[in-house]
C-alpha positions in Angstrom: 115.2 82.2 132.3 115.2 80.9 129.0 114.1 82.9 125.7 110.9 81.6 123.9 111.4 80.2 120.8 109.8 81.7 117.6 108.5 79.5 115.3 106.3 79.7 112.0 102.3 78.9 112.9 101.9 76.8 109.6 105.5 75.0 109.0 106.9 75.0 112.8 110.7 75.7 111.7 112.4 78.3 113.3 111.5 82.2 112.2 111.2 86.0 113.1 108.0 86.2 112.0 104.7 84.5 112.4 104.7 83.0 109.1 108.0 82.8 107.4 108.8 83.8 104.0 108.0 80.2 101.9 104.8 79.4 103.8 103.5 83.0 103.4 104.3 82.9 98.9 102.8 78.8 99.0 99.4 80.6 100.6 99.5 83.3 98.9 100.0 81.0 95.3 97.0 79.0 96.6 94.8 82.0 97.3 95.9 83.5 93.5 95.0 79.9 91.9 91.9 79.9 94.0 90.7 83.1 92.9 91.8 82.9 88.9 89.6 79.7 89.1 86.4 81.6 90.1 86.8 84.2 87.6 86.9 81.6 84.8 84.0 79.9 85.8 82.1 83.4 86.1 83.3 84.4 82.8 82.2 81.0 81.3 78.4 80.9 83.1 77.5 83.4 81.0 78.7 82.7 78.0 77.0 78.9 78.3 73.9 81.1 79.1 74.2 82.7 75.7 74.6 79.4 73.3 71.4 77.7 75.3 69.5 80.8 74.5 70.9 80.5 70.9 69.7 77.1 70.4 66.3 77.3 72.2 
């Protein structure tokens, strides 16, 4: 019999582990980017808020 080959689920290159080491930090990079995004666009919504008030 032979043994199964283990293979990353995103990439497809040879690993021990599910997702191997470089695919693992590129997602985890997105996911940081992602999330840094949606705080400054929460912290800027209010703040336009506050100069529309201002000027009406």
């Amino acid at each position: 019999m032979s043994e199964k080959k283990r293979v990353c689920m995103i990439c497809g290159k040879p690993s021990e582990v599910s997702i191997c080491d470089s695919c693992k930090a590129q997602i985890q990079g997105e996911a940081i980017d992602k999330k840094q995004k949606i705080e400054r666009e929460v912290r800027i919504g209010p703040e336009m808020e506050k100069e529309k008030k201002k000027k009406g």
